[in-house]
C-alpha positions as CSV (number, residue, x, y, z in Angstrom):
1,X,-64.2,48.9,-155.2
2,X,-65.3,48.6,-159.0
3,X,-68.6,48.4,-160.9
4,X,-69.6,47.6,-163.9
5,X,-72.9,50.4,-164.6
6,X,-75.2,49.8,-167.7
7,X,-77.1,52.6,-168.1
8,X,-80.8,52.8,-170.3
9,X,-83.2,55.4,-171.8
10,X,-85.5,55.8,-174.6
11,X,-85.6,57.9,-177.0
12,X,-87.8,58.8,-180.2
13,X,-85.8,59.0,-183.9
14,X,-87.1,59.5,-187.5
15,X,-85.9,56.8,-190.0
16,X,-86.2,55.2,-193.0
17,X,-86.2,51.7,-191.7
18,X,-85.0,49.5,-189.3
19,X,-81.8,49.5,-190.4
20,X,-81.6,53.2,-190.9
21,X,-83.1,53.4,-187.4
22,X,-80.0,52.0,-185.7
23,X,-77.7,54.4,-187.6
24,X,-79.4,57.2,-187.2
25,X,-79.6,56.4,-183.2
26,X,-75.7,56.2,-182.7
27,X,-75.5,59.4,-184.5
28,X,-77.8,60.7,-182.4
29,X,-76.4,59.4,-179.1
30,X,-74.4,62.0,-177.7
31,X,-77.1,64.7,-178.2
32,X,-80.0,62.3,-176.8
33,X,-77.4,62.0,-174.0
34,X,-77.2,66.0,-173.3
35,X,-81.2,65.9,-173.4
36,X,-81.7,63.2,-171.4
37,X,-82.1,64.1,-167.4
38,X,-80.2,61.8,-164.9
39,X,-83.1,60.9,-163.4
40,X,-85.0,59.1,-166.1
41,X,-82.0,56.9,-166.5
42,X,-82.1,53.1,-165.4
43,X,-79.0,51.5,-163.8
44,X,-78.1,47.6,-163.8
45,X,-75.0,48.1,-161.5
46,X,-73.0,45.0,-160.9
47,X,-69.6,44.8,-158.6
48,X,-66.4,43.7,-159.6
49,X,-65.0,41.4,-157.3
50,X,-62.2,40.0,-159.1
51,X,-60.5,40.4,-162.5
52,X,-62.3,37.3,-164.0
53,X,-66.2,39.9,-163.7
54,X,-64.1,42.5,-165.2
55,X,-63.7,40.8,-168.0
56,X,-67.3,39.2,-167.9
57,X,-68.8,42.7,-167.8
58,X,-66.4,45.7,-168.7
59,X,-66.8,45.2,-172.9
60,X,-64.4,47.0,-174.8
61,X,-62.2,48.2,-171.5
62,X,-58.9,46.8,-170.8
63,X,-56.7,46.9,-167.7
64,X,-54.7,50.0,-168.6
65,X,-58.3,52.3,-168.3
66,X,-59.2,54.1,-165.6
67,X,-62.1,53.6,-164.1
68,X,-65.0,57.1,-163.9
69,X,-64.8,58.8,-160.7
70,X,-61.7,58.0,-159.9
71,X,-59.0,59.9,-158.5
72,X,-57.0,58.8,-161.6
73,X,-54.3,57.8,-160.1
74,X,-55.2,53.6,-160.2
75,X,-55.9,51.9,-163.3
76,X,-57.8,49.2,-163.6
77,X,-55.2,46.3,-163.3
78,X,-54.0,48.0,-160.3
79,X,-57.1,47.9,-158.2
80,X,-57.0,44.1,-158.9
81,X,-53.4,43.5,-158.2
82,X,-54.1,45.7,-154.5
């Protein structure tokens, strides 16, 4: 089966302004990512019943990718055309 996760966290950046703030965040993603414990991550986890939520829910993935934890053997067009 497939799911779609979204995961949150907080974290605290310096920045000029607003605008600044968001750049300076997305540079700072993967490192807040390394700091950030498993644990103090929220989940919205929705399943993907058919290829229709797939596309609802999986932004910027397309059929050809395979999905995380996988055995990498399936993409994800395959699991719908099982």
């Amino acid at each position: 089966m497939l799911y779609n996760v979204e995961f949150y966290s907080n974290i605290v950046i310096e920045a000029n302004s607003l605008e600044d703030a968001e750049v300076v965040a997305r540079e700072q993603f993967h490192t807040a990512q390394d700091d950030i414990d498993k644990d103090d991550v929220s989940l919205t986890i929705k399943e993907l019943k058919t290829i229709e939520d797939f596309y609802k829910y999986a932004y910027d993935w397309d059929t050809e990718c395979l999905p995380y934890g996988s055995d990498g053997n399936k993409n994800i067009g395959e699991y719908f055309n099982a």
